[in-house]
C-alpha positions as a printed Julia matrix, in Angstrom:
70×3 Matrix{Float64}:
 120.03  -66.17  17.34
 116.56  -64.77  18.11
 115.24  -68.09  17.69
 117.38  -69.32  19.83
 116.49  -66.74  22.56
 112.29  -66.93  21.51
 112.59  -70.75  23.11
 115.01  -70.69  25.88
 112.49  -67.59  27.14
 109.44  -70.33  26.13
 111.35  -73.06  27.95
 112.0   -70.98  30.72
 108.01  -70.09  30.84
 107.23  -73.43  30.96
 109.42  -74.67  33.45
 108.59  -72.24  35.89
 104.18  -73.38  35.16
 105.45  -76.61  35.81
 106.93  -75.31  39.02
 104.07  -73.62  40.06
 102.02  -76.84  39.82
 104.19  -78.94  41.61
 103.78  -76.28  43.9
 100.32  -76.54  44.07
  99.85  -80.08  44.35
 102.16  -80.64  47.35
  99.48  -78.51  49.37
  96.43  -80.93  47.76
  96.16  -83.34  50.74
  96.37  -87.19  49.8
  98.0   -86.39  46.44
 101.73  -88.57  46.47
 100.39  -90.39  49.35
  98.21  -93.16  48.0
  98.05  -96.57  48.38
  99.69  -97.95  45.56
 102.6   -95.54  45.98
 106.37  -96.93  46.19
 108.09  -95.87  48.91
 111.12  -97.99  50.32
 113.11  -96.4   53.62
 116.6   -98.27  54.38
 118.97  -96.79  56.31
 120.87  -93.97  54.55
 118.73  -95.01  51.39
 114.87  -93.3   50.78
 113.04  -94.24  47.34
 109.91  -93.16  46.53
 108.05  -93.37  43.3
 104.39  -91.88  43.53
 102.8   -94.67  40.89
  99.15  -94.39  41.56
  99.32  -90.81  41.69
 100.8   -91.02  38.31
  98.17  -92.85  37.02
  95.6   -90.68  38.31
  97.24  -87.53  37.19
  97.53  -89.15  33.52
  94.11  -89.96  34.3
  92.44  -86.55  34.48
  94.59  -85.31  32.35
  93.72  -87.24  29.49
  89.98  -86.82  30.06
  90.46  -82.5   30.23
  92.47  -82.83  26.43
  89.51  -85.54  25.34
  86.81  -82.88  26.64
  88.82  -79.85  25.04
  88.93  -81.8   21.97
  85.62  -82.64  21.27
């Protein structure tokens, strides 16, 4: 059982960094509001899927853990 407790608290850690980030980012002006982003308004229907930010996020990212590695 302390195992089990050891990840949830881990889980719980890392959910709440993740959190904090998406925190973060919604105050970074332009970030989810690229061109290239989906976003379709109908009438009681909103979809929005933030694809270039994606990409650019997966972007950076990948070039920090390349840096860190080498």
């Amino acid at each position: 059982m302390f195992d089990i407790g050891r990840s949830l608290i881990l889980f719980g850690v890392f959910l709440a960094l993740i959190g904090g980030l998406i925190m973060l980012f919604a105050k970074v002006p332009g970030i989810g509001k690229l061109p290239g982003d989906v976003l379709i308004q109908r009438k009681n229907f909103t979809f929005y899927f933030p694809w270039v930010t994606c990409l650019l996020i997966s972007l950076v990212l990948s070039l920090l853990f390349w840096f860190i590695k080498k």
